[in-house]
C-alpha positions as CSV (number, residue, x, y, z in Angstrom):
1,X,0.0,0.0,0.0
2,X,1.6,3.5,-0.7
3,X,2.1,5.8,1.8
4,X,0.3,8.4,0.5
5,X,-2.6,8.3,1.6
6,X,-6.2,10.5,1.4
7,X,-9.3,9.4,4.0
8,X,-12.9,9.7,1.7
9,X,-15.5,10.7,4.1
10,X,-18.7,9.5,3.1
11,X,-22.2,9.5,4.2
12,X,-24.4,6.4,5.7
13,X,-27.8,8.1,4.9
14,X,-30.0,6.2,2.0
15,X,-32.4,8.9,2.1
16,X,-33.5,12.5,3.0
17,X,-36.2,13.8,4.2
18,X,-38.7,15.9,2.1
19,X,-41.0,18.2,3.8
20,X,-44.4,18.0,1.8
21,X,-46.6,21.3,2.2
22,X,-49.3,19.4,4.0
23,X,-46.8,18.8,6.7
24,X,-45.9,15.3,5.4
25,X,-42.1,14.2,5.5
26,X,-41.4,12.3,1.9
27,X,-37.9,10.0,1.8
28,X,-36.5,10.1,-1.4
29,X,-33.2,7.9,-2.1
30,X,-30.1,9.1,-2.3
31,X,-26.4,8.8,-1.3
32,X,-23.1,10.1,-2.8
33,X,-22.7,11.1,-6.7
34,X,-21.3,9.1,-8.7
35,X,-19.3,11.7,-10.6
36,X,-18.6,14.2,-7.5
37,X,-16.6,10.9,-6.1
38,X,-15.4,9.2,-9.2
39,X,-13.8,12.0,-10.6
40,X,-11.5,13.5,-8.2
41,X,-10.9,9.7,-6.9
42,X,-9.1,9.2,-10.6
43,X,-7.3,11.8,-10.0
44,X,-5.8,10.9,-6.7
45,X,-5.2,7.3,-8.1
46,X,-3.3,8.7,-10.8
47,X,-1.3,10.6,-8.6
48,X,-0.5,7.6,-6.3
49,X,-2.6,7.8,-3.9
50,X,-4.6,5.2,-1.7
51,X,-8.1,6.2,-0.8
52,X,-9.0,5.0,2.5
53,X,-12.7,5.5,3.0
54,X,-15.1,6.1,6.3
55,X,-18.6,6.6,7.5
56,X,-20.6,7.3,10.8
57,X,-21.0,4.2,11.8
58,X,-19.0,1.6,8.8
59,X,-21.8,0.6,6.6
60,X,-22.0,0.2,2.8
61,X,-22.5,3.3,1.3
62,X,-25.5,4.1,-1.3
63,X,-25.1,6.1,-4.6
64,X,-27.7,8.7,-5.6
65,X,-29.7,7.1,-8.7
66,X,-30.0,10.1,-10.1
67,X,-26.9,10.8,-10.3
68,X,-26.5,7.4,-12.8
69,X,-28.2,9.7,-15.4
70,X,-26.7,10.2,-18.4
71,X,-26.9,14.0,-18.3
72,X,-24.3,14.5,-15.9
73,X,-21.5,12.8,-17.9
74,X,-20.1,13.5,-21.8
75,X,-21.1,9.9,-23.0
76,X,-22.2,6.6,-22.5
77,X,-18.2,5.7,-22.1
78,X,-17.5,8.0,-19.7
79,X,-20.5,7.4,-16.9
80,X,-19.2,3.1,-17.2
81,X,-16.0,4.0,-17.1
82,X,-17.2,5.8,-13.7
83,X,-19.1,2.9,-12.3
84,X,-15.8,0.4,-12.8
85,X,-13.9,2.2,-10.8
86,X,-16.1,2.4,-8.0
87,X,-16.8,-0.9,-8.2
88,X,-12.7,-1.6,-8.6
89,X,-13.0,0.0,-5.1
90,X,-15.4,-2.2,-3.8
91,X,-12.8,-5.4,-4.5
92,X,-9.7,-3.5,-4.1
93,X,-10.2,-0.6,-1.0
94,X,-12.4,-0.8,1.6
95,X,-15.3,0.9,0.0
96,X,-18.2,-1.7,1.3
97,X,-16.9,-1.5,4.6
98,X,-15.8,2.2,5.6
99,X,-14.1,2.4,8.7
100,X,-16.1,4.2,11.1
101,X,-15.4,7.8,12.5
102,X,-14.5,6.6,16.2
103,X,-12.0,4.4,15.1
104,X,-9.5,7.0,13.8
105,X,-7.2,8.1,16.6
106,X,-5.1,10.8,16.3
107,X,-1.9,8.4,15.3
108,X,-4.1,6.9,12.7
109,X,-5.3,11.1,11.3
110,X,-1.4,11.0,10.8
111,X,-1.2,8.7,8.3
112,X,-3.3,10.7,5.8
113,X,-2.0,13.0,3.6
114,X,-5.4,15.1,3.0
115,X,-9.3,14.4,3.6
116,X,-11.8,14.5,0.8
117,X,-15.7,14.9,0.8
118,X,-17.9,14.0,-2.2
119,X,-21.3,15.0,-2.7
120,X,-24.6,13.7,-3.2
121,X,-27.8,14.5,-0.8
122,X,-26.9,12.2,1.7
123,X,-24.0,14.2,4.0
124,X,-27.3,16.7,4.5
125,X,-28.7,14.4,6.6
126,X,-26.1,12.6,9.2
127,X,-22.5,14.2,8.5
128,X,-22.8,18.2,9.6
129,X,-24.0,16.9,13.0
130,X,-21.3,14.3,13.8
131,X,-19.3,15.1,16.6
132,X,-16.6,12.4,16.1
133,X,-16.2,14.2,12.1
134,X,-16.1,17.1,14.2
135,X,-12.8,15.9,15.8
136,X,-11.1,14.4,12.3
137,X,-11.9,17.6,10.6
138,X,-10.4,19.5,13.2
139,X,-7.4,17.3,12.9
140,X,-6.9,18.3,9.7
141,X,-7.9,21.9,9.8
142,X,-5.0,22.2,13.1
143,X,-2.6,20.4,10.7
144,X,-3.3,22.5,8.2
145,X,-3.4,19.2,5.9
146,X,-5.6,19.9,2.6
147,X,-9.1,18.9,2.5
148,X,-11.9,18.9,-0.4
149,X,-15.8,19.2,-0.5
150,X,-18.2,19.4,-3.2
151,X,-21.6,20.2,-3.5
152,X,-23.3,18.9,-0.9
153,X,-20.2,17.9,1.2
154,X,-19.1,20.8,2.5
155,X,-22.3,20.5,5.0
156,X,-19.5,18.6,6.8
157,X,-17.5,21.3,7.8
158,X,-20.4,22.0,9.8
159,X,-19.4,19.2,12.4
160,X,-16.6,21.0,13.5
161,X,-19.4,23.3,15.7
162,X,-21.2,20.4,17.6
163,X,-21.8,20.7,21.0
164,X,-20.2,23.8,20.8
165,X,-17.1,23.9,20.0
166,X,-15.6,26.8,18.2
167,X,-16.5,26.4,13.9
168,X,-13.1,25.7,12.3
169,X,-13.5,27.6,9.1
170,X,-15.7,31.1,10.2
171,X,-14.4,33.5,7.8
172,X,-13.6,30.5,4.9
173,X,-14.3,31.8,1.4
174,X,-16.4,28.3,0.4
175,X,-18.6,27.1,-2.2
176,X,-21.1,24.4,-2.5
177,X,-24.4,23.1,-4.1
178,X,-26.8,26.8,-4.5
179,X,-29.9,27.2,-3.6
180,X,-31.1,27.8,-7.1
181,X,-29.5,24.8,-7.7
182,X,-31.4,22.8,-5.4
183,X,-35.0,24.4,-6.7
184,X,-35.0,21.6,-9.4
185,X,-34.1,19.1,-6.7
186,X,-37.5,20.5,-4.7
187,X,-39.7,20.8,-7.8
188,X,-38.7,16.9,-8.4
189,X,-39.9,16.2,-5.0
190,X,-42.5,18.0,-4.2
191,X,-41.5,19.7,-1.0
192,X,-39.0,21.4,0.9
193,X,-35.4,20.3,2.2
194,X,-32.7,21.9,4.2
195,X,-30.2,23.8,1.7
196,X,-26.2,23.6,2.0
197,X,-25.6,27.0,0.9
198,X,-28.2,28.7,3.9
199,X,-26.5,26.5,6.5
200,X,-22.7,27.2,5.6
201,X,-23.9,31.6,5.5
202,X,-25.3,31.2,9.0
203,X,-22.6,29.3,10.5
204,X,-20.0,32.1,9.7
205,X,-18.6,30.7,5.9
206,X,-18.5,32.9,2.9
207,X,-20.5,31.6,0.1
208,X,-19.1,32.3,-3.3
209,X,-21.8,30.5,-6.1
210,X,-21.7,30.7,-10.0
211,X,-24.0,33.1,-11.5
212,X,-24.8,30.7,-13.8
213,X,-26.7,27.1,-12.3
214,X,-24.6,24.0,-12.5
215,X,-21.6,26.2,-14.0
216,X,-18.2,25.0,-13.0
217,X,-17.0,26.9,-10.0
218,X,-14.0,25.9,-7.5
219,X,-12.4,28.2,-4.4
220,X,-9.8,27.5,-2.7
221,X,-8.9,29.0,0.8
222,X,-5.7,28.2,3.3
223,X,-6.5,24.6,3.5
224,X,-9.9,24.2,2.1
225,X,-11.4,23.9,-1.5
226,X,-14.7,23.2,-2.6
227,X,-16.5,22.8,-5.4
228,X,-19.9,23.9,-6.5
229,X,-21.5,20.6,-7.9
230,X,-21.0,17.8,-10.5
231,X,-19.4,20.1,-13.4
232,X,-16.4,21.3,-11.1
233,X,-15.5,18.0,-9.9
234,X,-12.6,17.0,-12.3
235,X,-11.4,20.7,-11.6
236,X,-11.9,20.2,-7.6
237,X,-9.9,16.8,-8.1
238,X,-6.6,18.2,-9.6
239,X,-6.8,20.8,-7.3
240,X,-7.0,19.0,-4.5
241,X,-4.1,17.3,-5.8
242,X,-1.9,19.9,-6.3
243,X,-2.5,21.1,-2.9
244,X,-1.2,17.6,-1.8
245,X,2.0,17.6,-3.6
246,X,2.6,21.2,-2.2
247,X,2.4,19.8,1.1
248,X,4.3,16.7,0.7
């Protein structure tokens, strides 16, 4: 195994919840994007980098069907060339069976190079309120090691504030999935759901977003980047790179 090493922090949510306007809650599936991981996980792989991934509590992870459409992806080639490799991860990594958050200790956090968040809908609903994330993303906010969110990810760096303890990255020029993004999202269900873009503003971040929906759009600040959705993450992923050489 090389030595270079990035931890993939995904989510263990299946769904989210949908508020309906008669005061229902709807469930839609999701999980993490296919391309929002696949893409920047090439890129580490090509750099030489192992991906070590983990989870709230070490189960299987789900992938947002929707995000098996062919709209997000330049051909037919390109969205199975996507799906191999996360199934290459499934025999070769520990992708079925994350490691969960409790288990990395501190001489374990040293071991990783960097700390990467993909997207999807699911880190809305169990990762910006886990205390033991909280204490890795410290980790690697204190050692000023790089670490990448997209889209919907970046609700992580929210877990850095439970049970009050002081929000890492107040001040951090971010980006992430924009609320007039996520109107299509709400017009496909039907109802309501807690936006990424709202939460990141009131917790002290500085949201940049693209003028344009679904527009490429990557920022990079002291340790942190983040991307804006799936069209920025091949961008987000050789940035992230290059911020890992730098620091090697």
């Amino acid at each position: 195994m090389s030595d270079k090493r990035v931890l993939i922090i995904l989510s263990s949510a299946s769904s989210i919840p949908v508020q309906k306007s008669d005061g229902s809650t709807a469930h839609p599936e999701t999980g993490f994007f296919l391309k929002e991981l696949a893409q920047p996980l090439m890129r580490l792989l090509d750099a030489g980098y192992t991906p070590i991934f983990a989870s709230p509590n070490g189960v299987k992870p789900n992938m947002d069907p929707m995000s098996d459409n062919a709209l997000w992806f330049l051909s037919f080639a390109e969205k199975e060339r996507e799906k191999a490799l996360i199934e290459k991860m499934k025999v070769e990594h520990n992708f079925s069976f994350p490691v969960d958050f409790q288990s990395l200790t501190e001489p374990e956090l040293r071991k990783f190079s960097g700390v990467f968040i993909p997207g999807g809908h699911a880190p809305m609903t169990d990762l910006g309120n886990d205390s033991e994330l909280g204490r890795v993303l410290r980790f690697f906010h204190n050692e000023k090691k790089p670490t990448a969110a997209i889209c919907h990810g970046p609700i992580a760096l929210l877990s850095t504030h439970v049970q009050g303890e002081v929000f890492c990255y107040n001040g951090y020029k971010v980006t992430c999935y924009a609320n007039k993004e996520e109107l299509a999202n709400e017009l496909m269900w039907g109802g309501k759901i807690r936006k990424c873009e709202d939460a990141l503003k009131e917790c002290g971040c500085n949201v940049e977003t693209a003028l344009i929906p679904l527009m490429p759009n990557v920022i990079v600040d002291r340790e942190l980047v983040t991307g804006q959705n799936p069209a920025s993450a091949d961008q987000l992923g050789q940035k992230f790179v290059q911020m890992l050489e730098g620091a090697a």
